[in-house]
PAZAPA-4460 file (N, C-alpha, C; in steps of 0.05 Angstrom, whole numbers, plus 32768, in hexadecimal, padded with zeros to 4 digits):
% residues 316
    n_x    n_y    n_z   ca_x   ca_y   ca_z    c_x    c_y    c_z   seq   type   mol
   8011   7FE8   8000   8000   8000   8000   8012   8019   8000     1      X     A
   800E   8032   7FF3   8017   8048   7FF6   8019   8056   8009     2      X     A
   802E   8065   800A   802C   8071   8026   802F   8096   801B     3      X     A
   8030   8096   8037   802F   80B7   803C   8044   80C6   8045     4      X     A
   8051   80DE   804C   8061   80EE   8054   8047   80F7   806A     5      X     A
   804F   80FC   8089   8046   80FD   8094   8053   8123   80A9     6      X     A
   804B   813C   8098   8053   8154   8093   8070   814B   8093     7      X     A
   8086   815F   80A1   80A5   815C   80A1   80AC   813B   80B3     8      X     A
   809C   8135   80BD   80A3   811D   80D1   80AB   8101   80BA     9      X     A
   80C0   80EC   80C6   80C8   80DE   80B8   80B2   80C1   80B2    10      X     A
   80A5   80BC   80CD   808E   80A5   80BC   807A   80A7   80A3    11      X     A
   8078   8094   8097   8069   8092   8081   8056   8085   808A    12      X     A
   8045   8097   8086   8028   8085   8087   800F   807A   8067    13      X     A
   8006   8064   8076   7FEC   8058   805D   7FD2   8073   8063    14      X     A
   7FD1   807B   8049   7FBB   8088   8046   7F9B   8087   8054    15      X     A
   7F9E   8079   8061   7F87   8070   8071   7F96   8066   8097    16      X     A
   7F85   8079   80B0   7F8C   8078   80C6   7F74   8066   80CC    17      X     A
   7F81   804A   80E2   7F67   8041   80EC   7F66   8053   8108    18      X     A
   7F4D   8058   810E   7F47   806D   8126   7F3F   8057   8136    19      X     A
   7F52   804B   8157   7F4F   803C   816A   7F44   8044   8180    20      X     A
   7F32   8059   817B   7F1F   8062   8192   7F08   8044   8197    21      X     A
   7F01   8030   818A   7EEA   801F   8185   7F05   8009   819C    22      X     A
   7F11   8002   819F   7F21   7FF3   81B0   7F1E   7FF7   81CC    23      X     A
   7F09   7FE8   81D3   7F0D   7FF2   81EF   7EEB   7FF7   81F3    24      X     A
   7EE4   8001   81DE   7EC9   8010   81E2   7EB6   7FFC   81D7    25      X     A
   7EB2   7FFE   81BE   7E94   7FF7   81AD   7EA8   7FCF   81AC    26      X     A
   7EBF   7FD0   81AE   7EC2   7FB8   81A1   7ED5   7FA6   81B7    27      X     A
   7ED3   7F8D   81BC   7EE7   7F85   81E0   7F08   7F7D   81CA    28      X     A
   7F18   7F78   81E3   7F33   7F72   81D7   7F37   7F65   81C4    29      X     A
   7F23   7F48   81C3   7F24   7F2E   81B0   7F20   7F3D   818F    30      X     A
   7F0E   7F4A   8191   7F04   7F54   817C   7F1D   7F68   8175    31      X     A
   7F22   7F76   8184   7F39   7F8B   8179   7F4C   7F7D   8176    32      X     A
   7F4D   7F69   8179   7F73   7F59   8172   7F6C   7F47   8155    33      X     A
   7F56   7F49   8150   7F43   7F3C   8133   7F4D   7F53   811D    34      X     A
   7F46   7F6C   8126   7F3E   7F81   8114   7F63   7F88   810D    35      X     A
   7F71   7F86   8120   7F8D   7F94   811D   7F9B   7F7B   8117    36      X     A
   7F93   7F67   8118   7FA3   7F4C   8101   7FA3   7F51   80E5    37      X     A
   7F86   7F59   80E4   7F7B   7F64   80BF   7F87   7F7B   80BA    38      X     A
   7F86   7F8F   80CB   7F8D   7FAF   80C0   7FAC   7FA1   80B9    39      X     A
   7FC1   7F9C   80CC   7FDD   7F9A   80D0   7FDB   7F86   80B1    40      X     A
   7FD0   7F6C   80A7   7FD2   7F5D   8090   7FCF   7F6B   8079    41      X     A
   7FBB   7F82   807F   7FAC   7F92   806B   7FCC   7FA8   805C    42      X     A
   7FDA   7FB2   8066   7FE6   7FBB   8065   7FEB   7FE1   806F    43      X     A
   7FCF   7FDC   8077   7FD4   7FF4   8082   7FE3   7FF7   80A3    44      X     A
   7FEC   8012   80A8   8003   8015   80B9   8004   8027   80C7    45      X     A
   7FE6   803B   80CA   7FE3   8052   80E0   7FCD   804F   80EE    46      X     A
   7FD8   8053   8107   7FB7   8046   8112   7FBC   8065   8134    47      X     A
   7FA0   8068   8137   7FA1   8084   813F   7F8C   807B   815F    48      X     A
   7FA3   8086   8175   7F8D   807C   8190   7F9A   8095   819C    49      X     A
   7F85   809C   81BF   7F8E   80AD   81CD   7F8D   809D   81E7    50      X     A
   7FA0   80AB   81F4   7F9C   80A6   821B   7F74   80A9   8225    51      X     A
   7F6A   80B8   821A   7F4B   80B5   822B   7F3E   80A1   821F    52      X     A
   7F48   8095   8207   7F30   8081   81FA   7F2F   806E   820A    53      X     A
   7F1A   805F   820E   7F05   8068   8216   7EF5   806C   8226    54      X     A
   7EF8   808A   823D   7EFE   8085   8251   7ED5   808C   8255    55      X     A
   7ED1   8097   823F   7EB2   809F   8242   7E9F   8083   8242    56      X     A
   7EAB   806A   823F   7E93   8053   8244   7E99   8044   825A    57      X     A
   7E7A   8048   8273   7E83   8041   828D   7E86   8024   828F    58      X     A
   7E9D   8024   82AB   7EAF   8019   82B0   7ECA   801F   82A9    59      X     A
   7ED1   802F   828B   7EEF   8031   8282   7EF8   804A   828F    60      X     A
   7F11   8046   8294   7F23   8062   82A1   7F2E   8071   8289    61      X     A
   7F37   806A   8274   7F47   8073   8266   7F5E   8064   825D    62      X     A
   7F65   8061   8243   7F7F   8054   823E   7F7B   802E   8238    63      X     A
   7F58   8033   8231   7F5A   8012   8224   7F61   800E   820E    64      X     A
   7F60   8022   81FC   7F66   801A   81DF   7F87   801D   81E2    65      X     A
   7F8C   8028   81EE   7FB0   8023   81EA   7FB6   8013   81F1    66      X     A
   7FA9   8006   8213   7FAF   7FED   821D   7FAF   7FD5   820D    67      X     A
   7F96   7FD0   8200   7F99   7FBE   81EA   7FA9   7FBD   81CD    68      X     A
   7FA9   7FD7   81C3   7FBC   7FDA   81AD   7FDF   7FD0   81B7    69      X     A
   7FE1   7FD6   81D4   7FFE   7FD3   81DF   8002   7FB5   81DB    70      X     A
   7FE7   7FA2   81E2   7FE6   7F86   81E8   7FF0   7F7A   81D1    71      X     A
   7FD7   7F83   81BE   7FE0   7F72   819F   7FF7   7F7D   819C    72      X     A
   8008   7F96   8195   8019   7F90   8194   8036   7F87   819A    73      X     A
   8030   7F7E   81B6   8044   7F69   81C5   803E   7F55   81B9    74      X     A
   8021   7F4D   81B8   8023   7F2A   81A7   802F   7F20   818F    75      X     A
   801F   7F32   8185   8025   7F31   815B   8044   7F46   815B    76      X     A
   8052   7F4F   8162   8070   7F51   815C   806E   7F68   814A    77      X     A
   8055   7F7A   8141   805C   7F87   812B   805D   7FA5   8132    78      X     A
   8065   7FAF   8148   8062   7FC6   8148   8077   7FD9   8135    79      X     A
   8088   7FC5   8131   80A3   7FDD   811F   8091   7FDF   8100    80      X     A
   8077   7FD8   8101   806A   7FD4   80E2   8051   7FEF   80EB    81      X     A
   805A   7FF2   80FD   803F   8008   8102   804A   8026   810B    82      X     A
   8036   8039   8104   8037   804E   8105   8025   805B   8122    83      X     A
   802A   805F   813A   8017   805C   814B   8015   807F   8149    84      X     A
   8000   8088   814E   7FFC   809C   8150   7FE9   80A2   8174    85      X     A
   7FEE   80B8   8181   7FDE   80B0   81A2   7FCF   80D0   81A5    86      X     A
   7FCF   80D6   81BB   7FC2   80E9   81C6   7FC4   80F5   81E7    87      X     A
   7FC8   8112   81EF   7FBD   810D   8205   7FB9   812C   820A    88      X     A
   7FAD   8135   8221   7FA3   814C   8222   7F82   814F   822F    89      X     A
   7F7A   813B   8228   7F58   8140   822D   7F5A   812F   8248    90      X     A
   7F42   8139   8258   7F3C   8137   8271   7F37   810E   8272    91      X     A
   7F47   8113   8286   7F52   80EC   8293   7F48   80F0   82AE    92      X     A
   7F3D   8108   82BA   7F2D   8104   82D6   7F48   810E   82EE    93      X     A
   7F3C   8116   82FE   7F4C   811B   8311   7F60   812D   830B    94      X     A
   7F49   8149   82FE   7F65   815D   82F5   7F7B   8154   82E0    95      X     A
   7F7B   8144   82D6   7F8D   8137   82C9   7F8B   8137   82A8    96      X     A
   7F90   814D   82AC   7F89   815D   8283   7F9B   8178   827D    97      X     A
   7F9D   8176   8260   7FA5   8196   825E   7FC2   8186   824F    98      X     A
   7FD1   819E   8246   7FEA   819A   8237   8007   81A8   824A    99      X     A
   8003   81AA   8269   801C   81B2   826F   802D   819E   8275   100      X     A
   8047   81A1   827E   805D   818F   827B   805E   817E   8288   101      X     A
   8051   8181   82A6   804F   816D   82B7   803B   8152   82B5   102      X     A
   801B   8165   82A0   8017   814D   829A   8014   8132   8277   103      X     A
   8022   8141   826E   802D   8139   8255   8043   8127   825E   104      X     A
   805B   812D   8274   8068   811E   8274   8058   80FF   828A   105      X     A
   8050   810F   829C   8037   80EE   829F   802E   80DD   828C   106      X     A
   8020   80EE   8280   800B   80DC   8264   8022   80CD   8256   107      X     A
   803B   80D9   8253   8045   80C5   8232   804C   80AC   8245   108      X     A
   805A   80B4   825B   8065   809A   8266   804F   8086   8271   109      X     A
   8033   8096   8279   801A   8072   8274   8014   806B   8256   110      X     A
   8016   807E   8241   800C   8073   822E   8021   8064   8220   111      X     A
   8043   8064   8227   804F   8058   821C   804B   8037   822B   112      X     A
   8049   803F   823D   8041   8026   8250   802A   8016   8240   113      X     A
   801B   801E   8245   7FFC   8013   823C   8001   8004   8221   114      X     A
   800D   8016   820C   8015   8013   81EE   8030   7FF5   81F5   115      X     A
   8041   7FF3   8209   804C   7FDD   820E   8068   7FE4   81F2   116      X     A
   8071   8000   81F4   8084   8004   81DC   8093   801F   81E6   117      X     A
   80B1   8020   81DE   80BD   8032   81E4   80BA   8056   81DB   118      X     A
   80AD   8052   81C1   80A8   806D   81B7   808D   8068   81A9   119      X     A
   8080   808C   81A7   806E   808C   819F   8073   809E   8180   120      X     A
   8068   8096   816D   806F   809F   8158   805C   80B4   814E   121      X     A
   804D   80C0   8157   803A   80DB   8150   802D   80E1   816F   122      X     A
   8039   80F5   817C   802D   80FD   819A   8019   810E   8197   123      X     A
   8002   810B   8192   7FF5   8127   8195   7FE2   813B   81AA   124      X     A
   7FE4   814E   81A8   7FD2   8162   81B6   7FB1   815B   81AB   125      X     A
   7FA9   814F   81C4   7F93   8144   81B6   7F81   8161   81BB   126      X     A
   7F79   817D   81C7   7F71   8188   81C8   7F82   819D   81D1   127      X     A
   7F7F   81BC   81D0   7F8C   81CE   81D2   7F89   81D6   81EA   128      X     A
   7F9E   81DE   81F8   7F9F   81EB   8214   7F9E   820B   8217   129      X     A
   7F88   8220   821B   7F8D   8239   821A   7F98   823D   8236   130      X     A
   7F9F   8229   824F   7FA7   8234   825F   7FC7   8232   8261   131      X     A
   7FD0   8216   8252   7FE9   821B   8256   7FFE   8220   8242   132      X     A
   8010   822F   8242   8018   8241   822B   8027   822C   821C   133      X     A
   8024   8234   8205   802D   821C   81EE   804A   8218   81EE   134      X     A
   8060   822F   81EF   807A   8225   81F8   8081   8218   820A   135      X     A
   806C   8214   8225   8073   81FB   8236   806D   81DF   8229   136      X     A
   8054   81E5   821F   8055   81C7   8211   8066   81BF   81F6   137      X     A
   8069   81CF   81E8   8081   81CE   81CF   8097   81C2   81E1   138      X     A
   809F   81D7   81F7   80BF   81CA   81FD   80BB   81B0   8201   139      X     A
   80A3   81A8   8217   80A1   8186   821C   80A6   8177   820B   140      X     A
   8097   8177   81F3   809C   8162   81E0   80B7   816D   81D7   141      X     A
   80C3   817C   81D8   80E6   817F   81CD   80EC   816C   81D5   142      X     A
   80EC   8170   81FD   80F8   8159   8205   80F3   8136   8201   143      X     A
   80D7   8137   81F7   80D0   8117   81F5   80DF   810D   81DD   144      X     A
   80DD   811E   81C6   80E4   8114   81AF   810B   8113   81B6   145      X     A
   8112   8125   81C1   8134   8127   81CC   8134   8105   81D8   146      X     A
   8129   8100   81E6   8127   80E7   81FC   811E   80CF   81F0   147      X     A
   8115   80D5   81CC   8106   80B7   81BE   80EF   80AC   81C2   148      X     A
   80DD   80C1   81D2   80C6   80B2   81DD   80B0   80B1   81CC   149      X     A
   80B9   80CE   81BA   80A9   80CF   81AE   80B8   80E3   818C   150      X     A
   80A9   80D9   8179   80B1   80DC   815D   80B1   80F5   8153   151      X     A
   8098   80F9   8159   8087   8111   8146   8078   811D   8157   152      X     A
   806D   8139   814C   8051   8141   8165   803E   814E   8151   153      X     A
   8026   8148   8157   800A   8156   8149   7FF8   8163   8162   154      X     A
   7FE3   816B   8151   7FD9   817F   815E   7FB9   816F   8154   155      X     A
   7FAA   8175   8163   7F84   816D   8162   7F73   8181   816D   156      X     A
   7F63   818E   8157   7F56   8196   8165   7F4F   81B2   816E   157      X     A
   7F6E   81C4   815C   7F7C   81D8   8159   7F6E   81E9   8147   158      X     A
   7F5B   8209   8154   7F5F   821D   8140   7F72   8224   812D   159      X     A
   7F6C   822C   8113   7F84   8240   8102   7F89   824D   811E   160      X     A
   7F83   825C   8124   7F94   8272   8136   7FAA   8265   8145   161      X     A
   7FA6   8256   8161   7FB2   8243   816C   7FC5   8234   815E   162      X     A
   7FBF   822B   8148   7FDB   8212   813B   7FEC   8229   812E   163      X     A
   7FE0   823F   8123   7FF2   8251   8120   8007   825C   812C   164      X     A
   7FFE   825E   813E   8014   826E   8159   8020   8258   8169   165      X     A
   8021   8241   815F   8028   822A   816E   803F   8221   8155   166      X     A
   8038   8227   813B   8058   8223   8124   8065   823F   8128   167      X     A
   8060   8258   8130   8071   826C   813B   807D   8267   8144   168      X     A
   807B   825B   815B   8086   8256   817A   809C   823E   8175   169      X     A
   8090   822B   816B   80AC   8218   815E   80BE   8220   814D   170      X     A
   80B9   8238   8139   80C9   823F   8128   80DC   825B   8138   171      X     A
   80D5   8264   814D   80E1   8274   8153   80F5   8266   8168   172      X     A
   80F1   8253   817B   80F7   824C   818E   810B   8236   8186   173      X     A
   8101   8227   816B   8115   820F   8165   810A   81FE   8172   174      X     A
   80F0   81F9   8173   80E3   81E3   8185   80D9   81D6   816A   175      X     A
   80CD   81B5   8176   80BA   81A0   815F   809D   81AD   815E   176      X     A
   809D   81B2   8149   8084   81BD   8141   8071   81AA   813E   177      X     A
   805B   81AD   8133   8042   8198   812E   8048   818E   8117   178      X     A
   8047   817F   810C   8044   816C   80F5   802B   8162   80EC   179      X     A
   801F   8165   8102   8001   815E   80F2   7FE2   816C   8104   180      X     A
   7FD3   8170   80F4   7FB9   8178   8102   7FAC   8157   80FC   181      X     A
   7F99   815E   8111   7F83   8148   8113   7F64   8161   8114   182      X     A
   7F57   815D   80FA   7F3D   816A   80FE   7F29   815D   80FA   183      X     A
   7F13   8162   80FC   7EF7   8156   80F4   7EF1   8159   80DA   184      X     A
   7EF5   814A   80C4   7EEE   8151   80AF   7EDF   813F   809B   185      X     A
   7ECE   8138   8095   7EBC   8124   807C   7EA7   8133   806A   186      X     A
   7E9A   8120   8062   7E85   8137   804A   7E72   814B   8056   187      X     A
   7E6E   813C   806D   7E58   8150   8082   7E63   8167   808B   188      X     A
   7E7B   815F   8094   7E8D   8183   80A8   7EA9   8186   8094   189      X     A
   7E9E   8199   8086   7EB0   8199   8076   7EC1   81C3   8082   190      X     A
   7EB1   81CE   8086   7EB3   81E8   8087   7ECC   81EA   809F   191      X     A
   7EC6   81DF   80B3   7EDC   81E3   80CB   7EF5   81E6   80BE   192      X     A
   7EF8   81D4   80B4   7F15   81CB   80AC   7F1D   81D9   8090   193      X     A
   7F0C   81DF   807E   7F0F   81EA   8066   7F17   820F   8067   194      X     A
   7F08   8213   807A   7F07   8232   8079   7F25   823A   8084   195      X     A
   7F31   8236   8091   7F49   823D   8094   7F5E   822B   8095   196      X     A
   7F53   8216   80A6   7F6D   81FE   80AE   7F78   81F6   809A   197      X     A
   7F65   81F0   8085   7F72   81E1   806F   7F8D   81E7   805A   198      X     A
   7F83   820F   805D   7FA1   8212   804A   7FB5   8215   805E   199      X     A
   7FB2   8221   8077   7FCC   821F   808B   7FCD   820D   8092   200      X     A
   7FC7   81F6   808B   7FD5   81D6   8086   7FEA   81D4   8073   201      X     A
   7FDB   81DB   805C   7FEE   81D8   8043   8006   81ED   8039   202      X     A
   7FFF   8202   8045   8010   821C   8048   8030   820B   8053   203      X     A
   802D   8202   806C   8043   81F9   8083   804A   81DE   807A   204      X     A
   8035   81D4   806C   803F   81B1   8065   8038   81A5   8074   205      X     A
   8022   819E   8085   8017   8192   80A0   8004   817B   809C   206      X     A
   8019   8167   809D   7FFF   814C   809B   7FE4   814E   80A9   207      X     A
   7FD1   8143   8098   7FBB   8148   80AB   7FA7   812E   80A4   208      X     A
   7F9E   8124   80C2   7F9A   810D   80C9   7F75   810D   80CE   209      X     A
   7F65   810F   80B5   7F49   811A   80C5   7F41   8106   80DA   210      X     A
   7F26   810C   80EF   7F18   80F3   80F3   7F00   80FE   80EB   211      X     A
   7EEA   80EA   80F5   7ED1   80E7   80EE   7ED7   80E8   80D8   212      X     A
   7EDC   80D5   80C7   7EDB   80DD   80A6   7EC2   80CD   80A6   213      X     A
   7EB5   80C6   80AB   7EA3   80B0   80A4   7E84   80C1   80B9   214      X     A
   7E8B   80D9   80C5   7E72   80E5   80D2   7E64   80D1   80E3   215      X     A
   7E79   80C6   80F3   7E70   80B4   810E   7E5B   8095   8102   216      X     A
   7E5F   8099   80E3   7E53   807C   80D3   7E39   8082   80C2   217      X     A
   7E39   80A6   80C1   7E1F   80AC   80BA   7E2A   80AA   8099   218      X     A
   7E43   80AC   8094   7E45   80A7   8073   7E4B   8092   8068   219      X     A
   7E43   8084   8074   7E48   8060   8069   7E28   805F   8066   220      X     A
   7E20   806A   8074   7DFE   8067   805E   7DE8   8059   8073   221      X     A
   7DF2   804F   8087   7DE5   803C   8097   7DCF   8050   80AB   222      X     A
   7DD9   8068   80AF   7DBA   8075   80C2   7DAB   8084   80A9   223      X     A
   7D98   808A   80A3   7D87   8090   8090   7D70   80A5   8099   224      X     A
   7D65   808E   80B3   7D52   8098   80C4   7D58   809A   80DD   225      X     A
   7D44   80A8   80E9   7D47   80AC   810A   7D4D   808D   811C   226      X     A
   7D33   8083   8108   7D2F   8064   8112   7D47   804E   810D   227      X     A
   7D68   8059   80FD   7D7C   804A   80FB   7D86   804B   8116   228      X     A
   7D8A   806A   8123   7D9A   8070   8134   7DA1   805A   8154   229      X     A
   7D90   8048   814B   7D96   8033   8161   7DA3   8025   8159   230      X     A
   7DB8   8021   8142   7DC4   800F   8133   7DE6   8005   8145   231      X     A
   7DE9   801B   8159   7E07   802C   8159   7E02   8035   8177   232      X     A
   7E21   8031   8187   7E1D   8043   81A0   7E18   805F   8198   233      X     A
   7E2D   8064   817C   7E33   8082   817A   7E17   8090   8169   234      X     A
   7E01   8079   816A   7DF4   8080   815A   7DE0   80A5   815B   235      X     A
   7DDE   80A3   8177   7DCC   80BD   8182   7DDA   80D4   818B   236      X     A
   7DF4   80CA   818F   7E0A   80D9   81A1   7E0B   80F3   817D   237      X     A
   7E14   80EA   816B   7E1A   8102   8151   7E08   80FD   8136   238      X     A
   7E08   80DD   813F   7DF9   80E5   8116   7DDE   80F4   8113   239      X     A
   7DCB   80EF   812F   7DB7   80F7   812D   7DB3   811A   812A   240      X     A
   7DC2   8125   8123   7DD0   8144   8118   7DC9   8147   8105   241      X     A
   7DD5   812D   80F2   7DD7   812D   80D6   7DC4   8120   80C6   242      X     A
   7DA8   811A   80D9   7D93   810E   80C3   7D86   8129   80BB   243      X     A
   7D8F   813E   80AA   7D7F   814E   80A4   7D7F   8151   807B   244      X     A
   7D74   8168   8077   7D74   8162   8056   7D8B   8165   804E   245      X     A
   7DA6   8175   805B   7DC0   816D   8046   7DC7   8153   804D   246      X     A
   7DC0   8152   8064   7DCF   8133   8064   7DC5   8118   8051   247      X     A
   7DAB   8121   8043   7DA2   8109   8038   7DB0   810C   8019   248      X     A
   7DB5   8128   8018   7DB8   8134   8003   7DD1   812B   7FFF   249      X     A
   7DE9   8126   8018   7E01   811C   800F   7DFC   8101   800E   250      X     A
   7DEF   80F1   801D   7DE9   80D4   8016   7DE5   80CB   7FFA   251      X     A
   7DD0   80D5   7FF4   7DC5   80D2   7FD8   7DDE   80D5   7FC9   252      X     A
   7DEF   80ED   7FC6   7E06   80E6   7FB5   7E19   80CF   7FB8   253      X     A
   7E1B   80CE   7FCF   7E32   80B7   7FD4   7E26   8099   7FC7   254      X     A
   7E07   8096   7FCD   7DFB   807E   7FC6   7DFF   8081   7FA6   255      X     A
   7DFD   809A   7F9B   7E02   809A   7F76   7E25   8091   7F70   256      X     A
   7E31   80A1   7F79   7E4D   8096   7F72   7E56   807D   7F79   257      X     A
   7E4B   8073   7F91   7E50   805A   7F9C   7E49   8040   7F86   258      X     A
   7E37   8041   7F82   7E26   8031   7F5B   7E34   8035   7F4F   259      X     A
   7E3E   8054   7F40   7E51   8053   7F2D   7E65   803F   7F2C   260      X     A
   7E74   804D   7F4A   7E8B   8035   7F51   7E94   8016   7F55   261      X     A
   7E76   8014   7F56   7E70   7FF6   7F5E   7E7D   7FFB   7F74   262      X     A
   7E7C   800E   7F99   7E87   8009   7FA6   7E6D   800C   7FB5   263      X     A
   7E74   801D   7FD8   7E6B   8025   7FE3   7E67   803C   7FF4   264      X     A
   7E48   804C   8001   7E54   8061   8009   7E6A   8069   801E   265      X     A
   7E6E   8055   8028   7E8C   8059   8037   7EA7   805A   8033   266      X     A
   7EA6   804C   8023   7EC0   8048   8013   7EBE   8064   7FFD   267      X     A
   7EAE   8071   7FEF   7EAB   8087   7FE5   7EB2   809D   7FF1   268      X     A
   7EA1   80A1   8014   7EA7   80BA   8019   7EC7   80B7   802B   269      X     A
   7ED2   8098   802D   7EEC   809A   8034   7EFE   80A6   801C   270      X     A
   7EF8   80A8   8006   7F06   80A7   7FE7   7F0B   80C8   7FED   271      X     A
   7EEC   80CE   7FF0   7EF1   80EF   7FEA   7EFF   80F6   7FF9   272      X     A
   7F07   80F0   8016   7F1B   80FE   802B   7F33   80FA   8023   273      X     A
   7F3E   80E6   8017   7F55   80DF   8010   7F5F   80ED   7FF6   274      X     A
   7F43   80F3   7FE2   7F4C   8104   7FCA   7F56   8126   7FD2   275      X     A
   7F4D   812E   7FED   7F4F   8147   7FEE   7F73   8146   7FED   276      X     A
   7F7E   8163   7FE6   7F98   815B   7FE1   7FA9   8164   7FFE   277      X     A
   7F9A   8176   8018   7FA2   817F   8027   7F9D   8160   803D   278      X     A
   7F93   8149   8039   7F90   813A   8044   7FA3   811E   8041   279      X     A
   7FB9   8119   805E   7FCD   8105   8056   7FBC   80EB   805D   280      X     A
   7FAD   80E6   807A   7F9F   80CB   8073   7F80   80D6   808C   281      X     A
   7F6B   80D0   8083   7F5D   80CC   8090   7F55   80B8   809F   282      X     A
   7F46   80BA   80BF   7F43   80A6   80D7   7F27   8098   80C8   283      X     A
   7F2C   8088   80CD   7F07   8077   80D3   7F12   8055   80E1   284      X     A
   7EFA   8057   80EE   7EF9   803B   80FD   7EE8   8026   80F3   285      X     A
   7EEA   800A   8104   7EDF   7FF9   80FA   7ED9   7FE8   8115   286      X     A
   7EC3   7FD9   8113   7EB5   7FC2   8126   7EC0   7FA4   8127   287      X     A
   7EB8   7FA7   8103   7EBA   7F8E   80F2   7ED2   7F86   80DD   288      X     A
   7ED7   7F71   80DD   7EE7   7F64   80C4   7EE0   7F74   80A6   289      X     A
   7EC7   7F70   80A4   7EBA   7F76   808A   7EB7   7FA3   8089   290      X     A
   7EB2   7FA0   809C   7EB1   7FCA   80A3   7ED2   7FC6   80A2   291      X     A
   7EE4   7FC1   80A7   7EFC   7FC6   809C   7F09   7FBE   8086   292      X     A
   7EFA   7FAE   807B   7F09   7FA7   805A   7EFB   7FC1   8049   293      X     A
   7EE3   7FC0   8051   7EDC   7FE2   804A   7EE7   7FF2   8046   294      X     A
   7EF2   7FFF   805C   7F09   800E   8065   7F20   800A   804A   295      X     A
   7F31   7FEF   8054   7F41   7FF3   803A   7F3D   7FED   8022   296      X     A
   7F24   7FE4   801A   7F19   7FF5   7FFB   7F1B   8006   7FF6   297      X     A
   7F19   801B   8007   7F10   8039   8005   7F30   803E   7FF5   298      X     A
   7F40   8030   800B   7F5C   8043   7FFF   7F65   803D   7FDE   299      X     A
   7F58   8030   7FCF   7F5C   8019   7FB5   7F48   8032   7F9C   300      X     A
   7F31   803A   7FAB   7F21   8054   7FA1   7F29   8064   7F9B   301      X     A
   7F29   806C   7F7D   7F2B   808F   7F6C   7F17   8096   7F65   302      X     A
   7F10   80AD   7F68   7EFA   80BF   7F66   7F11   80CD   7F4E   303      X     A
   7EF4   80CB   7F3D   7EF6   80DE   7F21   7EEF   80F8   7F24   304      X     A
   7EF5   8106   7F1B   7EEE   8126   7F1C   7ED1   8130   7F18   305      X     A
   7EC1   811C   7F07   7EAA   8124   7F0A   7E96   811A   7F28   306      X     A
   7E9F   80F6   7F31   7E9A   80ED   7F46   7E9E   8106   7F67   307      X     A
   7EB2   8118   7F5C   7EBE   8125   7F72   7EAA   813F   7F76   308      X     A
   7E9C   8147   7F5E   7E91   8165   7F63   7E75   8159   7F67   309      X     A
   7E69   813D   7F62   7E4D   8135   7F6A   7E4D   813A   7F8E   310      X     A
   7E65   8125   7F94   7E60   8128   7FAF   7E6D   814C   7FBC   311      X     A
   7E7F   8158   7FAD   7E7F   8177   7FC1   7E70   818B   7FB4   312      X     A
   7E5F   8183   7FA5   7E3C   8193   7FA1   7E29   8185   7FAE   313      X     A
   7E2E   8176   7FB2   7E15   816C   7FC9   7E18   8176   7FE4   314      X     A
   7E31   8173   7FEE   7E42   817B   8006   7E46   8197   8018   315      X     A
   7E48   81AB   7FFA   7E48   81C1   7FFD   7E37   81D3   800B   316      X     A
***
């Protein structure tokens, strides 16, 4: 499979991120060590988790999906084949959030733990800290990446304004800058990310890693009606937003190009995130064996120029 340049940072990544928030949560270990036998065979090689996943389904604290991603790969031997990408920053309880130095240097050392590996190869700011000043946290990761703990650093979650003044601050100071944004971006939310982020992405050269490409599963075609939304934990929590008339309006296209293609709407509206050119790989997850061969269909998908303006006039 092809890979990617991942902004100035040296890993290469497969055009397609599996997003390991579902580890821990919607899916138990057995099943996740099913799904990451196929992805790892499949050939893809970036797979994207944070320290809180999943700490929002009761009983979990935080740090199952790394726990388990750490497991498999102690078993199966392949971590030098993978691209791990992590997270940390969002509230773990007990005051225990934010991007200053004391607790960044906490988080990497459980998540390196948890992960069961010496370095982490994409650290990111999973949310922005307005309280603590960004040259404290720049210098931290100086030191992690000085120390091997960690590779690269991205940013999630980040105003233009904020990631701006955050490549200042590295370029003035001689600190590691971001290498990658993580935004919300698919056919549904397209504006966040387009209106500014997208060219001060491409301006700086900044890999960018969307999630929700798949609109929490509302663009694979499966909620329709109100009456799907029981299909899914995540069913009520966001899609139910998006049963309105654009949204059928982007359905409907995806279900036309999908025919054309003889594919599907998921594998379609994974196509279009991957055709954007400011886009190095987009996240989406999977349950199933079959929802992830999906997945890497998607990456095998070209969208023709005409296929491309059906779905961003529908979208628009």
């Amino acid at each position: 499979m092809n890979t990617r340049k991942l902004g100035n940072s040296s890993p290469q990544v497969t055009p397609l991120c599996f997003g390991g928030n579902v580890f821990g949560w919607t899916i138990d270990e057995k099943n996740s060590f099913e799904l990451l036998d196929a992805l790892a065979d499949s050939g893809l090689n970036f797979i994207d988790t944070a320290d809180v996943y999943s700490r929002w389904k009761p009983g979990n604290h935080g740090g199952e999906s790394e726990t388990i991603i750490g497991k498999w790969m102690k078993k199966s031997g392949k971590r030098d084949r993978l691209v791990i990408a992590t997270k940390v920053g969002m509230d773990m309880g007990g005051g225990r959030k934010g991007l200053s130095k004391a607790h960044i240097l906490e988080s990497v050392d459980n998540s390196l733990q948890r992960l069961q590996t010496d370095y982490i190869d994409l650290y990111q700011s999973h949310a922005d800290d307005p309280v603590t000043p960004q040259e404290e946290t720049l210098n931290t990761y100086a030191e992690l990446i000085k120390s091997g703990k960690v590779r690269a650093i991205g940013a999630s979650n980040f105003s233009a304004e904020r990631l701006r003044q955050a490549l200042e601050i590295s370029e003035k100071h001689g600190l590691p800058r971001y290498e990658s944004l993580q935004p919300e971006y698919n056919l549904y939310n397209r504006a966040g990310f387009e209106n500014e982020l997208e060219s001060l992405c491409q301006e700086n050269g900044i890999g960018v890693i969307s999630y929700y490409s798949l609109a929490s599963g509302f663009l694979s075609g499966k909620y329709r009606s109100a009456q799907d939304l029981s299909k899914s934990p995540r069913g009520n929590i966001k899609v139910k937003s998006y049963l309105n008339e654009r949204g059928s309006r982007i359905l409907d296209a995806l279900d036309r190009v999908a025919e054309e293609k003889n594919s599907t709407p998921a594998r379609v509206a994974i196509a279009w995130v991957m055709a954007r050119p400011s886009i190095t790989a987009p996240i989406a997850s999977a349950t199933t064996i079959d929802q992830l061969k999906d997945l890497i269909a998607a990456t095998k998908l070209t969208l023709d120029a005409p296929s491309m303006e059906v779905l961003n006039r529908a979208s628009a």
